[in-house]
PDB file of N, CA, C, O and CB in Angstrom:
ATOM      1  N   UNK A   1     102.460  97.188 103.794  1.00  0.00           N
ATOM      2  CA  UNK A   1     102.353  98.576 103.417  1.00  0.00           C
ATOM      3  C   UNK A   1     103.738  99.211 103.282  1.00  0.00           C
ATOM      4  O   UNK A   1     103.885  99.902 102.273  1.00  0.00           O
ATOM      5  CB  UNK A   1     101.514  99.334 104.436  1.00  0.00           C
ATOM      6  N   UNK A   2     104.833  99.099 104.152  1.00  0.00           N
ATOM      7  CA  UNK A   2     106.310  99.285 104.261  1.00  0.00           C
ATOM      8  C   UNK A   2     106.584  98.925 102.635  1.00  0.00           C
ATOM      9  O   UNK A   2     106.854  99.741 101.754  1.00  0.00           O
ATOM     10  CB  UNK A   2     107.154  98.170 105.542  1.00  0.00           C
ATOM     11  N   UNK A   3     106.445  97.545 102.504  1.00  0.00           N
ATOM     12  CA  UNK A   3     106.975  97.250 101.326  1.00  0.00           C
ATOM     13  C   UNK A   3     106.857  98.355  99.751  1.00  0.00           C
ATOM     14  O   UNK A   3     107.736  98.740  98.979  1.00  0.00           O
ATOM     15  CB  UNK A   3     106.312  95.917 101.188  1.00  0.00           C
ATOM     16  N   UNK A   4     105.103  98.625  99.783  1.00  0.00           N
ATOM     17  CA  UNK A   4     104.738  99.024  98.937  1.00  0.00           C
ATOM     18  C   UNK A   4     105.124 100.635  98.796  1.00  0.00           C
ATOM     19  O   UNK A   4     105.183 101.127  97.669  1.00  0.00           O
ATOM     20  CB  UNK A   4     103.561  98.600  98.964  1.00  0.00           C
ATOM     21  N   UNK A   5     105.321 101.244  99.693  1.00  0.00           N
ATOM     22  CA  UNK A   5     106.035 102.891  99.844  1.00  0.00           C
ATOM     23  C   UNK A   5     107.026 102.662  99.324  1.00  0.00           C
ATOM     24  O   UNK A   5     107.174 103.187  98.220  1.00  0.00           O
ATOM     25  CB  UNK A   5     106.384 103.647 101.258  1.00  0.00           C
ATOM     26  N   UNK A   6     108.290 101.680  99.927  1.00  0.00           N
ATOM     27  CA  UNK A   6     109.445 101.483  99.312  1.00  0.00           C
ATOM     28  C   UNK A   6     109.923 101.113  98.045  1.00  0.00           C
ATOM     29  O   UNK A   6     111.068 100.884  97.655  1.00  0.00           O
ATOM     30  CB  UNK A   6     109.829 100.888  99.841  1.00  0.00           C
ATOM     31  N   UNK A   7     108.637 101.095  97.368  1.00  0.00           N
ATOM     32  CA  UNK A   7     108.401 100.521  96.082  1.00  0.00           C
ATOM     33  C   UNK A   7     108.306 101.882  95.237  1.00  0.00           C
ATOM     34  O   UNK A   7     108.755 102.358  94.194  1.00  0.00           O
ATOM     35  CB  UNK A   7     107.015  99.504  96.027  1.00  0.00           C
ATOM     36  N   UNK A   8     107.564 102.187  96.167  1.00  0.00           N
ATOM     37  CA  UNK A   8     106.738 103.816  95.243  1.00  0.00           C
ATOM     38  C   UNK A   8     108.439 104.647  95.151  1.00  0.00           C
ATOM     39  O   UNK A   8     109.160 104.853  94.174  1.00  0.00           O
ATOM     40  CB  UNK A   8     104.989 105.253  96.783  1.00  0.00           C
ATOM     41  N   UNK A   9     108.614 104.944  96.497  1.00  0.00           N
ATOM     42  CA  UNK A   9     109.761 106.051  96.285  1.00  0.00           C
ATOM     43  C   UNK A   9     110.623 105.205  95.491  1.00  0.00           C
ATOM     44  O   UNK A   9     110.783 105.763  94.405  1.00  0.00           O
ATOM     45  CB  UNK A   9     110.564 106.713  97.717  1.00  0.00           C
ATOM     46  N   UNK A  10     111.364 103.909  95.553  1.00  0.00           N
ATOM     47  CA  UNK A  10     112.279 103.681  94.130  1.00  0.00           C
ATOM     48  C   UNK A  10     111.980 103.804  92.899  1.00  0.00           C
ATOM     49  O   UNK A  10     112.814 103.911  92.000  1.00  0.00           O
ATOM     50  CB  UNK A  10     112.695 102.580  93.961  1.00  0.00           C
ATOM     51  N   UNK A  11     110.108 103.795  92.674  1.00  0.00           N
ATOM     52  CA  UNK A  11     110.120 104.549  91.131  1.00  0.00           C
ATOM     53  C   UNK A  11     110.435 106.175  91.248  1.00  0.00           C
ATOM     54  O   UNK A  11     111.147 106.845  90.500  1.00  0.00           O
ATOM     55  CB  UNK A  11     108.443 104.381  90.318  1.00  0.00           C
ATOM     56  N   UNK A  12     109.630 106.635  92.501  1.00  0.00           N
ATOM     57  CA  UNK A  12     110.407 108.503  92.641  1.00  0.00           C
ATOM     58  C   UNK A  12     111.879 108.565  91.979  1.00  0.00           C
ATOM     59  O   UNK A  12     112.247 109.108  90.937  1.00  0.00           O
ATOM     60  CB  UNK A  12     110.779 109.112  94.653  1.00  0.00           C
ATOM     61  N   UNK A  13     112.728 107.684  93.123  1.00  0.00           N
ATOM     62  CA  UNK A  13     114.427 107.953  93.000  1.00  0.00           C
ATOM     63  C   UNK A  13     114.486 107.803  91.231  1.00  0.00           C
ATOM     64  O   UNK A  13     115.069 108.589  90.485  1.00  0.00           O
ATOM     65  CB  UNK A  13     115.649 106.441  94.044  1.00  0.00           C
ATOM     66  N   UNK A  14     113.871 106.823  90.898  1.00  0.00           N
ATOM     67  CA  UNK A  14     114.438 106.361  89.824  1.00  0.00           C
ATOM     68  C   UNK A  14     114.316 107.005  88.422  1.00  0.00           C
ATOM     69  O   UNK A  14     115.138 106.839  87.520  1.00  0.00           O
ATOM     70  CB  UNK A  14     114.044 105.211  89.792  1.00  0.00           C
ATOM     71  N   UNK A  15     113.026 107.874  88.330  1.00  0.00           N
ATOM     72  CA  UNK A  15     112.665 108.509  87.297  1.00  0.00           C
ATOM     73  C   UNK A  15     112.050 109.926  87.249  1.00  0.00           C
ATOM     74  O   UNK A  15     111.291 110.532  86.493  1.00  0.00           O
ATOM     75  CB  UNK A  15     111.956 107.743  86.807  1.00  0.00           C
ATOM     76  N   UNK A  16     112.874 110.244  88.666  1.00  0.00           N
ATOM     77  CA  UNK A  16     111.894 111.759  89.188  1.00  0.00           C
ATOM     78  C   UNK A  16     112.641 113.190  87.718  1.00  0.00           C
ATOM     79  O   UNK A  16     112.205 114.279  87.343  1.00  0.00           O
ATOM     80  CB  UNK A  16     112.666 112.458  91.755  1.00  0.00           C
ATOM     81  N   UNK A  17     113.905 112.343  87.323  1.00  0.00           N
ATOM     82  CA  UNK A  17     114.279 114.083  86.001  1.00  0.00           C
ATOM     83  C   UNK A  17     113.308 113.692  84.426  1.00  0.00           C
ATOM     84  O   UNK A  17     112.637 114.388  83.664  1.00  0.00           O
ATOM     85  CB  UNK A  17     116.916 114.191  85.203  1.00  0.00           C
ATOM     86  N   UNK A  18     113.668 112.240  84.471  1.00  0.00           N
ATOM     87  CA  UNK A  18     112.566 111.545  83.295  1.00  0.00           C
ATOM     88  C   UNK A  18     111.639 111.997  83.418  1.00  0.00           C
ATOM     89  O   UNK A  18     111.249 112.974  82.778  1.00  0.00           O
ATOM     90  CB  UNK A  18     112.183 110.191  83.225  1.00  0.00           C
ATOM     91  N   UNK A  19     110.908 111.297  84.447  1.00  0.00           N
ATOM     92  CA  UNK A  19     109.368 111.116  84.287  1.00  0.00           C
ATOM     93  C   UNK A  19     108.918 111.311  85.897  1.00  0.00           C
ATOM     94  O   UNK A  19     108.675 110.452  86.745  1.00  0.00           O
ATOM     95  CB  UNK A  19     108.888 109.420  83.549  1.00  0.00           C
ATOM     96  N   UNK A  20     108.904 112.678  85.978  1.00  0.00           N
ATOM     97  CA  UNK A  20     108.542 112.833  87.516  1.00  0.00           C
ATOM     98  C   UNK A  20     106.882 112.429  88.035  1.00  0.00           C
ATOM     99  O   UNK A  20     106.616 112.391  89.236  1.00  0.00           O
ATOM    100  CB  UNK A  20     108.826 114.518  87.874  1.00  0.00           C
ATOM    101  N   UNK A  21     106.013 112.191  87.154  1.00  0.00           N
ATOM    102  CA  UNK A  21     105.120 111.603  87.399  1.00  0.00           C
ATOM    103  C   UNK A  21     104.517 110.253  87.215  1.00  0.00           C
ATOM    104  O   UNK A  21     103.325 110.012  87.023  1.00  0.00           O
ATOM    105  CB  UNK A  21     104.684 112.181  87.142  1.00  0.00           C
ATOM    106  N   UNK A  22     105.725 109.214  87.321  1.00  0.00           N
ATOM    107  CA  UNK A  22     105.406 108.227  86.514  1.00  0.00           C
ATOM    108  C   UNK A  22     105.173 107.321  88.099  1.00  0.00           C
ATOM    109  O   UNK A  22     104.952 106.117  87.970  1.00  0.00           O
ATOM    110  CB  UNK A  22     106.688 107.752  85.164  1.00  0.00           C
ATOM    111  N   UNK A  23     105.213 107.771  89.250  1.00  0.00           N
ATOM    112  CA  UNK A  23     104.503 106.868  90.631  1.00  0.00           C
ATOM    113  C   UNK A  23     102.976 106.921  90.568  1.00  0.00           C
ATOM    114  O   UNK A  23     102.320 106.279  91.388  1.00  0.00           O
ATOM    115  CB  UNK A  23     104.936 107.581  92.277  1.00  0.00           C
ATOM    116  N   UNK A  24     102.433 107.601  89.704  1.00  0.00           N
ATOM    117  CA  UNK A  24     100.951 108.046  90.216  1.00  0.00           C
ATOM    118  C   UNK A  24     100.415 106.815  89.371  1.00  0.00           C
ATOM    119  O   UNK A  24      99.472 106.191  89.856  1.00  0.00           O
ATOM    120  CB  UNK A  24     100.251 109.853  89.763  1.00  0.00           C
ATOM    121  N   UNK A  25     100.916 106.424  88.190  1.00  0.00           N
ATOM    122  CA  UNK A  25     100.445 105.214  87.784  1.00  0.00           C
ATOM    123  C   UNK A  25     100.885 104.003  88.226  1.00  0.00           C
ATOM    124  O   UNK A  25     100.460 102.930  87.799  1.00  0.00           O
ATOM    125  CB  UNK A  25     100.538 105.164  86.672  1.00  0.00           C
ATOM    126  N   UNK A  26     102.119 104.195  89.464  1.00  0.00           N
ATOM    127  CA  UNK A  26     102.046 102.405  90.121  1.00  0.00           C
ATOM    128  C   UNK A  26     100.878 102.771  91.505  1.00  0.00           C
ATOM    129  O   UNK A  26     100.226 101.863  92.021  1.00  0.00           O
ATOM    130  CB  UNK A  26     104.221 101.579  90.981  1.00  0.00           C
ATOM    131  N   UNK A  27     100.790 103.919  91.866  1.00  0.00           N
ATOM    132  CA  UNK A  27      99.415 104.200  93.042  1.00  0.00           C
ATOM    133  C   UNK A  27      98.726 103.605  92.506  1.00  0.00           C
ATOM    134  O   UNK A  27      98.355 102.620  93.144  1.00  0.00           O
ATOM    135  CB  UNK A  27      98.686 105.584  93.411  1.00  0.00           C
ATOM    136  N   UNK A  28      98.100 103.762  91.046  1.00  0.00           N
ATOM    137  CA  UNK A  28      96.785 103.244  90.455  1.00  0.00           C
ATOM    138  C   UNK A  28      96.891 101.964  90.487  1.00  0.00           C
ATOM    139  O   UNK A  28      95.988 101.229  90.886  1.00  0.00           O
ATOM    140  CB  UNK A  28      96.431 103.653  89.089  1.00  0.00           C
ATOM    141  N   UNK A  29      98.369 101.448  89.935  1.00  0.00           N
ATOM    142  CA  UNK A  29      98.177  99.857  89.878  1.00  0.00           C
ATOM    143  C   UNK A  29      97.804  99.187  91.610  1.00  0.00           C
ATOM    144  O   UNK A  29      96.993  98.264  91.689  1.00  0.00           O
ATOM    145  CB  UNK A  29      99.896  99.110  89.179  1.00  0.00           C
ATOM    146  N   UNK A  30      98.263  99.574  92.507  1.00  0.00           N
ATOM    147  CA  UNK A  30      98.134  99.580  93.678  1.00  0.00           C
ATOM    148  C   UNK A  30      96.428  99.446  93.852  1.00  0.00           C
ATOM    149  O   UNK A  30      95.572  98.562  93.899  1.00  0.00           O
ATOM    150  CB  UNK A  30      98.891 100.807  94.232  1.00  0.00           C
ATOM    151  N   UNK A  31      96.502 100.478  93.895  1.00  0.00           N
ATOM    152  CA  UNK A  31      94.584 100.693  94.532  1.00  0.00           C
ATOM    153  C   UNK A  31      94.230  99.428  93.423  1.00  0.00           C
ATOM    154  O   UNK A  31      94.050  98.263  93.777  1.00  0.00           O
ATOM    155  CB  UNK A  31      93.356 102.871  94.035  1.00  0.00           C
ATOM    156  N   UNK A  32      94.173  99.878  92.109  1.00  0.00           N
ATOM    157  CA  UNK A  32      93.986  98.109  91.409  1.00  0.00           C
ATOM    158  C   UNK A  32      94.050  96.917  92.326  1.00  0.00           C
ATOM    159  O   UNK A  32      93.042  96.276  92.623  1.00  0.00           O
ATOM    160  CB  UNK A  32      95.277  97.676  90.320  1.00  0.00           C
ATOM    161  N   UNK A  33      95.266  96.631  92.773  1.00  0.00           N
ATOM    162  CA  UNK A  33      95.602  95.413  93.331  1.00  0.00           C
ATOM    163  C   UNK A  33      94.719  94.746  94.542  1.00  0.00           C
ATOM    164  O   UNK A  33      94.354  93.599  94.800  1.00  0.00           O
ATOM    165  CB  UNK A  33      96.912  95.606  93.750  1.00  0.00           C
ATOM    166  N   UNK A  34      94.528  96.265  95.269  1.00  0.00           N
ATOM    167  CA  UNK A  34      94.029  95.615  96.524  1.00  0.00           C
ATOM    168  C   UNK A  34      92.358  96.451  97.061  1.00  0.00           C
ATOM    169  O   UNK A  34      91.773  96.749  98.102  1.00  0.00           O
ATOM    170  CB  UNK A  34      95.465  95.860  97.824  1.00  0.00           C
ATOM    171  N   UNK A  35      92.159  96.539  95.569  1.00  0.00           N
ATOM    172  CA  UNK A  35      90.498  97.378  95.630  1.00  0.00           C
ATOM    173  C   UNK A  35      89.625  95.816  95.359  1.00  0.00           C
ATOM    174  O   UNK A  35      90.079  94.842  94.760  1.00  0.00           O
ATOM    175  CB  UNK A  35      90.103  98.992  93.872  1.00  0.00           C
ATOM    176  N   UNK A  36      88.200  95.950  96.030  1.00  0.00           N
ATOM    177  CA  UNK A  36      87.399  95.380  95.746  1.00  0.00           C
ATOM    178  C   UNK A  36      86.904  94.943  94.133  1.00  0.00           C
ATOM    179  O   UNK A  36      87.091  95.468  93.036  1.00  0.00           O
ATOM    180  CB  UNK A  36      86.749  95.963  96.418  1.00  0.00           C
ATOM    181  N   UNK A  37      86.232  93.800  94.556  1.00  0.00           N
ATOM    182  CA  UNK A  37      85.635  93.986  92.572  1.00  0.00           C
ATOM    183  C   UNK A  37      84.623  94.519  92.535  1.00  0.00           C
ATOM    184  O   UNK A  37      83.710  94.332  93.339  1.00  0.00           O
ATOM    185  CB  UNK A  37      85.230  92.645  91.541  1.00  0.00           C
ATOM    186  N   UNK A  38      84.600  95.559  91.248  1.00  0.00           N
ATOM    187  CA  UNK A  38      83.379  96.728  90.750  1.00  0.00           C
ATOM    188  C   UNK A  38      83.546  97.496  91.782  1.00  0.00           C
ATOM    189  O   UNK A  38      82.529  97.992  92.267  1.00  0.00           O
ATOM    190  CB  UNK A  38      81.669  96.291  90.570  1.00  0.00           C
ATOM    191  N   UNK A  39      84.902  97.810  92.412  1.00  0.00           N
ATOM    192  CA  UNK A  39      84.886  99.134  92.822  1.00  0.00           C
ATOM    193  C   UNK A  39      85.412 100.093  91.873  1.00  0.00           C
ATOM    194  O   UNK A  39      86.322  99.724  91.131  1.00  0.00           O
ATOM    195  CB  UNK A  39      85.553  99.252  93.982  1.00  0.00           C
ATOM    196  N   UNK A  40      84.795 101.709  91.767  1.00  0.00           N
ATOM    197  CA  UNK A  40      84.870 102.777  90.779  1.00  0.00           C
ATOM    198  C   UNK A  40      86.251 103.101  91.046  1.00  0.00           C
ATOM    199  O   UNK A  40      86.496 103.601  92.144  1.00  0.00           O
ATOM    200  CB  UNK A  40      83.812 104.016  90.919  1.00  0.00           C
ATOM    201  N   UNK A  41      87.165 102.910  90.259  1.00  0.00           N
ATOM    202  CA  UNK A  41      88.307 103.771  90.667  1.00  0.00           C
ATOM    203  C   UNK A  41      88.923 104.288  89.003  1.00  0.00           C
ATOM    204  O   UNK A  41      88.804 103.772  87.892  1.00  0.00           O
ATOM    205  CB  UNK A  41      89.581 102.727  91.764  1.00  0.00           C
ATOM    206  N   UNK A  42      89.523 105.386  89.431  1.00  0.00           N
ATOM    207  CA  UNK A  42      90.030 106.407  88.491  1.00  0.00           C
ATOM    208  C   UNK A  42      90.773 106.033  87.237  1.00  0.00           C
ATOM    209  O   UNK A  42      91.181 104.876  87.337  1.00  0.00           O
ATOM    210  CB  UNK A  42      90.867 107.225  89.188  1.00  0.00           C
ATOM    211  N   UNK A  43      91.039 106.495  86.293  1.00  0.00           N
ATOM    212  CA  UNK A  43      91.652 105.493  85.061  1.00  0.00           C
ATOM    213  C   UNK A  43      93.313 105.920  85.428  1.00  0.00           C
ATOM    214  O   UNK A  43      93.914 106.911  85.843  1.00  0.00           O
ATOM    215  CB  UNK A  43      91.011 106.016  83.040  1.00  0.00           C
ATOM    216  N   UNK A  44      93.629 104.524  84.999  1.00  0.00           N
ATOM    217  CA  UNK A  44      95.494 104.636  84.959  1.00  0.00           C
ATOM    218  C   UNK A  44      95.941 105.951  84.487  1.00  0.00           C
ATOM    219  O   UNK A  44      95.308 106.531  83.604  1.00  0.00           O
ATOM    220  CB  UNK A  44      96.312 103.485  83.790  1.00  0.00           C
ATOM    221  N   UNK A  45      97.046 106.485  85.047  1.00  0.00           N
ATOM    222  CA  UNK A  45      97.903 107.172  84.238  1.00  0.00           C
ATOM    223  C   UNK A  45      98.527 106.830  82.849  1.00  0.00           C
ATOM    224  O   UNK A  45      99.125 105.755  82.893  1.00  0.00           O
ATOM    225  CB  UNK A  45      98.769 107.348  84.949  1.00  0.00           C
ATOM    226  N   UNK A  46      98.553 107.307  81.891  1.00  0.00           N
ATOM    227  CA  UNK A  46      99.440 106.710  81.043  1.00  0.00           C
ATOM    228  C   UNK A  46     100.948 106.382  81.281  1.00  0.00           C
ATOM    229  O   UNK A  46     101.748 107.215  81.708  1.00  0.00           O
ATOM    230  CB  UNK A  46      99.372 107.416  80.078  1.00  0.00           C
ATOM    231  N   UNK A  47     101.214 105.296  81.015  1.00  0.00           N
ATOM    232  CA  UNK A  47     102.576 104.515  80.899  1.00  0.00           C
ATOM    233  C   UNK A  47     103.558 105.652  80.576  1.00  0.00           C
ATOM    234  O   UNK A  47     103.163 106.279  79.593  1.00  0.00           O
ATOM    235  CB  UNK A  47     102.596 103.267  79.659  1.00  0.00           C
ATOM    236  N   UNK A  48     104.420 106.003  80.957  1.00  0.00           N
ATOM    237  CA  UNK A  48     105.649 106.502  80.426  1.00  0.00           C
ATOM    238  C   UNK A  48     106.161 106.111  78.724  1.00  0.00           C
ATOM    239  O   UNK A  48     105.659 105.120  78.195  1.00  0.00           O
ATOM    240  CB  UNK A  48     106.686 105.935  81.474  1.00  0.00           C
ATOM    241  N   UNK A  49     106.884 106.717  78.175  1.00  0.00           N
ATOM    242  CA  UNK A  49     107.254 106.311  76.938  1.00  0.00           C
ATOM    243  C   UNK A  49     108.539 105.624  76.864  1.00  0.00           C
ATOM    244  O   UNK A  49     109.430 106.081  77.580  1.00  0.00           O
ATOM    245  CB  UNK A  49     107.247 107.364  76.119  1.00  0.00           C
ATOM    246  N   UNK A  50     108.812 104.582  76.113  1.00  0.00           N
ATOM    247  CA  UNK A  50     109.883 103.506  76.020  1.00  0.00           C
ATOM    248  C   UNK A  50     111.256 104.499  76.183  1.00  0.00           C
ATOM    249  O   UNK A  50     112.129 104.069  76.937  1.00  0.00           O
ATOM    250  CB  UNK A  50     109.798 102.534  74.399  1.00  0.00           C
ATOM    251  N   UNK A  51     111.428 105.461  75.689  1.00  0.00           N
ATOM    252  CA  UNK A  51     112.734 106.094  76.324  1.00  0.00           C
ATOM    253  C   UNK A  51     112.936 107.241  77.261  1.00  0.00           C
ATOM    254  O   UNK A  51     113.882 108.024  77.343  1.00  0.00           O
ATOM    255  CB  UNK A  51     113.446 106.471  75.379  1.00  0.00           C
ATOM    256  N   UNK A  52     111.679 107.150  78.039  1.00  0.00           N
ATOM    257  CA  UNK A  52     111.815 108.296  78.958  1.00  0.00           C
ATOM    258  C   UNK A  52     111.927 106.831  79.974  1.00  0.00           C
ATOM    259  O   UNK A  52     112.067 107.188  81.144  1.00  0.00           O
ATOM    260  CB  UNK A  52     110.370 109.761  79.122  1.00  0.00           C
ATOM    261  N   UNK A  53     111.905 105.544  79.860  1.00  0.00           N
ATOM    262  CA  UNK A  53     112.181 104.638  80.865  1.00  0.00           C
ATOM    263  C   UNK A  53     113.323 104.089  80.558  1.00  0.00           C
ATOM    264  O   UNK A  53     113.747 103.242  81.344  1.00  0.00           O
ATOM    265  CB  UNK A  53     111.236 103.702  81.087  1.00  0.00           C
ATOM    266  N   UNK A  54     114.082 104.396  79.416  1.00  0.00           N
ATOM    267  CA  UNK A  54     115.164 103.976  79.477  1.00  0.00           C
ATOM    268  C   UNK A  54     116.073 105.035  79.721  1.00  0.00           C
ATOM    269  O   UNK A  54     117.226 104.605  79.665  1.00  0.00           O
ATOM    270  CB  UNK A  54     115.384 103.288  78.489  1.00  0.00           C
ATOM    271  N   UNK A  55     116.005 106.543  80.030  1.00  0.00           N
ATOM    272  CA  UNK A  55     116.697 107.240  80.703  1.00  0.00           C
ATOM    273  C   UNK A  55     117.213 107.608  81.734  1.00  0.00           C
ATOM    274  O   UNK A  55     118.189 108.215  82.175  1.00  0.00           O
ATOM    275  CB  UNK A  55     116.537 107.651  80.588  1.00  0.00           C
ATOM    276  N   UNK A  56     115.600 106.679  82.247  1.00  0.00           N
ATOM    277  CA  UNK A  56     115.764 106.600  83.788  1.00  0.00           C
ATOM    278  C   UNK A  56     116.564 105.482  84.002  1.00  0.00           C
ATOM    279  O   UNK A  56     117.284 105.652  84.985  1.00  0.00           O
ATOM    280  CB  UNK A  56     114.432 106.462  84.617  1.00  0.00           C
ATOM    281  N   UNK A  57     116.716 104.393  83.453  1.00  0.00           N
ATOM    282  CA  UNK A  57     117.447 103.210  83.811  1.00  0.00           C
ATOM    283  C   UNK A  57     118.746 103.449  83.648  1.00  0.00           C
ATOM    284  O   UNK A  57     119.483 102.780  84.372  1.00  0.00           O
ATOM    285  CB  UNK A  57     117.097 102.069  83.106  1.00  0.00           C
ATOM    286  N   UNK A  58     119.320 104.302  82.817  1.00  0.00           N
ATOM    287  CA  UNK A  58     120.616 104.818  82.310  1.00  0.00           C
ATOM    288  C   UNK A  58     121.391 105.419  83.738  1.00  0.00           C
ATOM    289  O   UNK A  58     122.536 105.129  84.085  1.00  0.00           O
ATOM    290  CB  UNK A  58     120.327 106.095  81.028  1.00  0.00           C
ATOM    291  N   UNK A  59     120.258 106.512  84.599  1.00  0.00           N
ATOM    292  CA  UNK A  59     120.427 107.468  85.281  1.00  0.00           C
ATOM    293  C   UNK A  59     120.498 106.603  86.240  1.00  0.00           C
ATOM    294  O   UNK A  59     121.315 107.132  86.994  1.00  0.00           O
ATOM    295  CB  UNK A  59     119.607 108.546  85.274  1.00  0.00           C
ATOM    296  N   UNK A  60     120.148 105.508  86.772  1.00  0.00           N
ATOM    297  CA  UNK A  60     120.293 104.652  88.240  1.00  0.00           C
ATOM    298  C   UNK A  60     121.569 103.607  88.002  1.00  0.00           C
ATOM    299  O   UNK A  60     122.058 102.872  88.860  1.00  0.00           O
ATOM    300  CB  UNK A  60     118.673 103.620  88.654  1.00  0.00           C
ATOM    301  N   UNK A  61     121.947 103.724  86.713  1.00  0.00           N
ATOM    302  CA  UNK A  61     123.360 102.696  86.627  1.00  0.00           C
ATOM    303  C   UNK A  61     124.371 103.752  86.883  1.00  0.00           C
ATOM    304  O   UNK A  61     125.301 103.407  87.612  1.00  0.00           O
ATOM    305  CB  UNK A  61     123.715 101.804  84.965  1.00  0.00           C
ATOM    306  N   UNK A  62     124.378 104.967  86.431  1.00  0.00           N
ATOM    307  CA  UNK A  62     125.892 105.880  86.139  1.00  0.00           C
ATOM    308  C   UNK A  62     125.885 106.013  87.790  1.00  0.00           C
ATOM    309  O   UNK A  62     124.811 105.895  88.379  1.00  0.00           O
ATOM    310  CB  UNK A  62     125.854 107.782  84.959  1.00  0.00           C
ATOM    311  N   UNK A  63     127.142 106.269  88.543  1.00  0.00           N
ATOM    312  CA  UNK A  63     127.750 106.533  89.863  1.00  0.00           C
ATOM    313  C   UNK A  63     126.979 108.326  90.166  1.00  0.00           C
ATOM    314  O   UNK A  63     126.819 109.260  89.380  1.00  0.00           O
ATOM    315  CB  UNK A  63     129.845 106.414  89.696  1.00  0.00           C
ATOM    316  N   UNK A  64     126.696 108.202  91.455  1.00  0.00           N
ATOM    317  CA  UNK A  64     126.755 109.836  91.811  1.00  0.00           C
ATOM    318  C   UNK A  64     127.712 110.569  91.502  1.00  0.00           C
ATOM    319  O   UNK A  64     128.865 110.210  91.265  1.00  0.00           O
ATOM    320  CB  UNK A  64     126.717 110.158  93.066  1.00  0.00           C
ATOM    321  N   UNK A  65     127.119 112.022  91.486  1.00  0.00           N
ATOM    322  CA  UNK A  65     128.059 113.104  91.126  1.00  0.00           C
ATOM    323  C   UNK A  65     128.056 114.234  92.292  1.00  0.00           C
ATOM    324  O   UNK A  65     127.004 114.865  92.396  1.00  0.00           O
ATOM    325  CB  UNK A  65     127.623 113.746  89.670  1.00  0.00           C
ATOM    326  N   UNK A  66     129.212 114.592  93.266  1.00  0.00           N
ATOM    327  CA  UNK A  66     129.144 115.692  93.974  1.00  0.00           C
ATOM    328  C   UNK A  66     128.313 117.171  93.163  1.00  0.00           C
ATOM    329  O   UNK A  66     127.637 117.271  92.139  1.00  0.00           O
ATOM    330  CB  UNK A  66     130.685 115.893  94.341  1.00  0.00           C
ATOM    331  N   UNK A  67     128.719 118.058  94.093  1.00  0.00           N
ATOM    332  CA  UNK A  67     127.755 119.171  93.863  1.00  0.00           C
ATOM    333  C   UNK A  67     128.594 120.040  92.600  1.00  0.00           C
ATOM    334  O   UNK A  67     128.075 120.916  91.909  1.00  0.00           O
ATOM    335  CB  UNK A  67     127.455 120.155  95.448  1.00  0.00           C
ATOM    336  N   UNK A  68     129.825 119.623  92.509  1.00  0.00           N
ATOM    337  CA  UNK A  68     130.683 120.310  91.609  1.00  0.00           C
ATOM    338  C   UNK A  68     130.539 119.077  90.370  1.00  0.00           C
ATOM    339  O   UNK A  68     131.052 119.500  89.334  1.00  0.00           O
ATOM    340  CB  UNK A  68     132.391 120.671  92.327  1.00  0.00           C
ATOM    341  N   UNK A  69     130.132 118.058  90.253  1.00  0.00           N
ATOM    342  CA  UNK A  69     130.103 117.201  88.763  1.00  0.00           C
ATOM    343  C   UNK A  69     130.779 116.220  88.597  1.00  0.00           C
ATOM    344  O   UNK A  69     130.822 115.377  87.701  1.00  0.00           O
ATOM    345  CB  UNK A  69     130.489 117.833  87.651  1.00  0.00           C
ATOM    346  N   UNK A  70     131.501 116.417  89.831  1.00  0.00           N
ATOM    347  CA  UNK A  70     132.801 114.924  89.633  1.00  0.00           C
ATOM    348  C   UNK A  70     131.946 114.035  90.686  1.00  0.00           C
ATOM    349  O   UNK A  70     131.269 114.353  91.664  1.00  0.00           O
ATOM    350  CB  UNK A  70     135.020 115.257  90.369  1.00  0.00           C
ATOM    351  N   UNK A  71     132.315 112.546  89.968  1.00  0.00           N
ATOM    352  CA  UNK A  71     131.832 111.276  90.586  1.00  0.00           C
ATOM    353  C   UNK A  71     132.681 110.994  91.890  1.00  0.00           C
ATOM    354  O   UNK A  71     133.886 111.064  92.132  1.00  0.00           O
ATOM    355  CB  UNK A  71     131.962 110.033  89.525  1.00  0.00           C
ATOM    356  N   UNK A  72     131.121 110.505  92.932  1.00  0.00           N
ATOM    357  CA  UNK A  72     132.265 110.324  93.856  1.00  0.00           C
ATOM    358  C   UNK A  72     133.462 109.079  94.084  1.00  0.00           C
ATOM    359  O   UNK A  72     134.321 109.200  94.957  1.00  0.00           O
ATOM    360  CB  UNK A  72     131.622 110.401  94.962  1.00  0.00           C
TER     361      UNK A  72
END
């Protein structure tokens, strides 16, 4: 369970200015994973779009920026 939170919040960190809702569809894949078969569960979120995931990938390579804009 540790594992799988730590999973969730690195999609948070990773795409929360992109795509601030894009954890609710790895929850779904989740409950997917470890739900019974023919249990009722809710339909996926839609996928993010090919460059709102590559903005986010952009945004986890560039260095932090203090509160004034310069890298630390």
């Amino acid at each position: 369970m540790v594992i799988l939170l730590m999973a969730n919040a690195g999609v948070i960190a990773a795409s929360q200015d992109a795509a601030p809702d894009t954890w609710r569809r790895l929850v779904g894949q989740m409950l997917r994973a470890y739900a019974t078969p023919g249990a009722d569960l809710p339909p996926l979120e839609p996928a993010p779009a090919p460059t709102v995931l590559y903005r986010a990938m952009v945004r986890l390579t560039r260095p932090p920026s203090g509160p004034d804009g310069e890298t630390k």
